[in-house]
C-alpha positions as CSV (number, residue, x, y, z in Angstrom):
1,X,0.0,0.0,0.0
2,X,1.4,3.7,-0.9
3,X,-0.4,6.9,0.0
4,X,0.1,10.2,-1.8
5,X,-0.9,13.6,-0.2
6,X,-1.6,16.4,-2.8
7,X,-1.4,19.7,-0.9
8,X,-2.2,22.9,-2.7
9,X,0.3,25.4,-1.6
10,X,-1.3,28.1,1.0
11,X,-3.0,31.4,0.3
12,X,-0.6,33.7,-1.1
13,X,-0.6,37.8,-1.4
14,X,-1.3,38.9,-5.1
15,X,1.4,39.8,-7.1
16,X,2.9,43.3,-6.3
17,X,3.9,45.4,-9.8
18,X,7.2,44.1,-11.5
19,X,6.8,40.9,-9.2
20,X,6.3,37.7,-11.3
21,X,3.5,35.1,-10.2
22,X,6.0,33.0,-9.5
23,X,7.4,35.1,-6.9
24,X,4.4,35.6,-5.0
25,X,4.9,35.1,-1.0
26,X,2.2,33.4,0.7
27,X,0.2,35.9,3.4
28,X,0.0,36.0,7.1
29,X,-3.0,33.7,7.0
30,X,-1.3,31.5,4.1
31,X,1.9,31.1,6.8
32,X,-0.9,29.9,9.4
33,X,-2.7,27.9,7.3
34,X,0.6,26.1,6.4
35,X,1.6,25.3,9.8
36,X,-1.6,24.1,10.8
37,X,-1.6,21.8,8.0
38,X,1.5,20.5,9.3
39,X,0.2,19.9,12.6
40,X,-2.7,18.0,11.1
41,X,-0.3,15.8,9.3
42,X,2.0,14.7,12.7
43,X,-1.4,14.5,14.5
44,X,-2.8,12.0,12.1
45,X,0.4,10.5,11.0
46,X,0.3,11.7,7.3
47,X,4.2,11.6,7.1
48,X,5.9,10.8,3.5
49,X,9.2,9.4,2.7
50,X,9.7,12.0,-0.2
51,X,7.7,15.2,-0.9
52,X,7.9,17.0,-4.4
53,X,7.7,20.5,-4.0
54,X,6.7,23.4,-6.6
55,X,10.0,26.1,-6.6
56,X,7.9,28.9,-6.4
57,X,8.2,30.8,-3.6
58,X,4.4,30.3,-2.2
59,X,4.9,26.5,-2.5
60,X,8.5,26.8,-1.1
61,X,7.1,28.9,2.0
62,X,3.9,26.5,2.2
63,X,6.9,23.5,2.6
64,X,8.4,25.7,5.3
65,X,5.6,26.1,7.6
66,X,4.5,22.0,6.7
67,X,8.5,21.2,8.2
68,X,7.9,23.3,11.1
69,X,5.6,20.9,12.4
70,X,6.1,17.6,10.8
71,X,8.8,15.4,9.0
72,X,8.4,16.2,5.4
73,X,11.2,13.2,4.0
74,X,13.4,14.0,1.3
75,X,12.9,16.8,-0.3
76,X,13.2,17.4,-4.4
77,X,12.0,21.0,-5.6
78,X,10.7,21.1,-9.5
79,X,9.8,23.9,-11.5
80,X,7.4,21.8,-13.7
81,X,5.4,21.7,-10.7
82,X,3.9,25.5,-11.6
83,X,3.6,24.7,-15.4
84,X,3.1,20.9,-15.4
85,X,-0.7,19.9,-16.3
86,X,-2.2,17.2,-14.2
87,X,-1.0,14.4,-16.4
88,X,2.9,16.2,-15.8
89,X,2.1,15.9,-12.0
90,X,1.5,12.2,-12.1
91,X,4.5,11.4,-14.5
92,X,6.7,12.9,-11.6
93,X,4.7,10.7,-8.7
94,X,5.5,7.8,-11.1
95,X,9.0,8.6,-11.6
96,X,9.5,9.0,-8.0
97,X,7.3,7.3,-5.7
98,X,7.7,4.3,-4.7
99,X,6.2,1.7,-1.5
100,X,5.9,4.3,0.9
101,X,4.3,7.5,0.9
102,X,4.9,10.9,-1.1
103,X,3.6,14.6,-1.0
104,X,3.1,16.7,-3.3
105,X,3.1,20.5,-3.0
106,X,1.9,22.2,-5.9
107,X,-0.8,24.8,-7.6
108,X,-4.6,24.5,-9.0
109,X,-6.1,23.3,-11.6
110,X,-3.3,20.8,-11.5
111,X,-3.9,19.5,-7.6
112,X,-7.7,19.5,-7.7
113,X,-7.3,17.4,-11.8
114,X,-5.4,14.9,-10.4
115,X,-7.0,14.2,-7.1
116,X,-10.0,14.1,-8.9
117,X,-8.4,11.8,-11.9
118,X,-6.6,9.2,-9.6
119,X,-9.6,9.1,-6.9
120,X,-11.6,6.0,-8.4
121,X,-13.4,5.5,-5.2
122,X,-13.4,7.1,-1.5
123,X,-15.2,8.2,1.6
124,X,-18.4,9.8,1.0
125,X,-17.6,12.8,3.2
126,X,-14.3,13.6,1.4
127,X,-15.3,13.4,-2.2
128,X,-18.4,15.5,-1.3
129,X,-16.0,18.2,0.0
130,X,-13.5,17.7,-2.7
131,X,-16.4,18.2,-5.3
132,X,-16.8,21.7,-3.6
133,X,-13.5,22.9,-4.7
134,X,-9.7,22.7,-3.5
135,X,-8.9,25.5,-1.7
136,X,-5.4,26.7,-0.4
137,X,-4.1,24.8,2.0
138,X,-6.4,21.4,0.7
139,X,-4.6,18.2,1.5
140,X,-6.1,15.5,-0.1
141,X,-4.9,11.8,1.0
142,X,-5.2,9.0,-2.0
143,X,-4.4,5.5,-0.6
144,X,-3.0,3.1,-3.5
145,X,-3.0,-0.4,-3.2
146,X,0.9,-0.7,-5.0
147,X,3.2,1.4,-5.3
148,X,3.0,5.0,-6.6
149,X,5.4,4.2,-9.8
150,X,1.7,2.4,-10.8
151,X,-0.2,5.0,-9.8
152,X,-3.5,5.4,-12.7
153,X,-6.2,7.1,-13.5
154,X,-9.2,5.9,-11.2
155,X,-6.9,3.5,-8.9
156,X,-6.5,5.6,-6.4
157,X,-8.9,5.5,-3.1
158,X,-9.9,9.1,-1.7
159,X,-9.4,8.4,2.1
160,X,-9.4,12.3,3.8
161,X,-9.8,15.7,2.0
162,X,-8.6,18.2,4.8
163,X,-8.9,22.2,4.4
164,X,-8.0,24.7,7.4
165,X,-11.3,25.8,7.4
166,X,-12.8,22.5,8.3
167,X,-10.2,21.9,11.4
């Protein structure tokens, strides 16, 4: 059994003249929300060998204030994770995931399409939130039954959606 946790990067300030999207720094409530995230992950024991993180700077900081609270594994920073569709998201997963467990920190659509796309089945509760949208600071937890180098389309089993609003 593998698990992958998709976390859409916390609420960021918009982007300041002459500062690129890329650059945007996540808020006051965005470095809140990210650390209460992490505390939700010790607490329930959502802790993954390796975590792919987007390199801009909201995701970066969202990683930050997640490893203030909890073990976030190996690290490996990509830029594909801003541009990457939802189908470049899951190539990476594939390419390295394995047994264990892997997060994912990254943007929207892509989080929400591929939570939704590899999410065959779950609990009620969490798919009905998840069909409500995938705010900042969503976590969505997708149990596998193999590995995550197999992970598909549809074989994926929706166990938690968490959002700090809901905590």
């Amino acid at each position: 059994m593998s698990r992958l946790y998709l976390l859409r990067h916390a609420k960021a300030g918009w982007a300041l003249p002459g500062v690129r999207d890329f650059d945007r720094p996540l808020d006051a409530a965005g470095m809140a929300d990210a650390e209460l995230m992490g505390e939700v992950m010790r607490v329930r024991n959502y802790v993954p060998d390796i975590t792919l993180c987007s390199n801009a700077m909201r995701a970066r900081q969202t990683l930050e204030g997640l490893a203030g609270q909890t073990d976030t594994g190996r690290v490996l920073f990509f830029d594909t994770l801003y541009s990457e569709d939802a189908a470049g998201y899951l190539t990476l997963i594939r390419d390295n995931g394995g047994p264990g467990s892997l997060l994912v920190i990254g943007h929207n659509p892509m989080t929400e399409d591929l939570a939704m796309a590899v999410s065959g089945d779950g609990e009620e509760a969490a798919r009905g939130m998840m069909n409500h949208g995938f705010p900042t600071s969503g976590l969505a937890v997708v149990r596998f039954a193999g590995a995550l180098a197999s992970a598909a389309q549809g074989n994926g089993y929706l166990e938690a959606f968490l959002t700090p609003a809901d905590l």
